[in-house]
N, C-alpha and C positions, 0 to 999 in steps of 0.2 A: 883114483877118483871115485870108482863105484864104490868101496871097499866104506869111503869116508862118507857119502850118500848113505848108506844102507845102519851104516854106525848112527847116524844123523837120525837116522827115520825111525831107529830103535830104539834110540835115548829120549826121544820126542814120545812115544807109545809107552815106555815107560814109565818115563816121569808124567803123564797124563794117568796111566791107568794108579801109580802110584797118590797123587795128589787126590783122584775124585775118592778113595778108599780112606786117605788120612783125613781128607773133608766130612766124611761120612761116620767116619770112627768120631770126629769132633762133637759134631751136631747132635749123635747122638747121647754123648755124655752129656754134652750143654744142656738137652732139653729134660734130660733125667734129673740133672741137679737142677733147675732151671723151669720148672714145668710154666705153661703158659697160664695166665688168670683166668679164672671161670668164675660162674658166678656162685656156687661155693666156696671159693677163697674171699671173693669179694664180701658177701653175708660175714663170712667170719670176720672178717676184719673191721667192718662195721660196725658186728657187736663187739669187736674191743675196742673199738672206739667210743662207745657207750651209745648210739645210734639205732637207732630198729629199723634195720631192713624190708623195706615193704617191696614186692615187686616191680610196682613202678618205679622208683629208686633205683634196685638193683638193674634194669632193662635200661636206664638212661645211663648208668655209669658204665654198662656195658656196650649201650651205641657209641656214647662218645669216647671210648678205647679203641673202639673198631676205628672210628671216625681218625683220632690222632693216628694210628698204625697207617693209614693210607697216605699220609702226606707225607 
């Protein structure tokens, strides 16, 4: 009975300390290939879009990013 408690309580600490390192290894690939928008990407993409990024511009399509990410 202990024997199978103690298997229990190691395979538990394992597979925990296992998952938060394979989560950790993930996220950070994701966000390598994956980088988040700033407003350097934003300008860029603007001017290929044939648009001139003015600051105001660029600050309101960056509120309302922030704004959609929260809901």
């Amino acid at each position: 009975m202990l024997i199978t408690v103690l298997v229990g309580i190691i395979a538990l600490l394992v597979g925990l300390a296992g998952g938060f390192f394979g989560a950790r290894a993930y996220m950070k690939k994701y966000f390598q290939d994956n980088p988040p928008v700033n407003e350097e990407m934003l300008r860029t993409m603007m001017m290929q879009m044939g648009q001139k990024p003015s600051a105001k511009k660029l600050n309101q399509m960056m509120a309302q990013m922030k704004q959609a990410q929260v809901r």
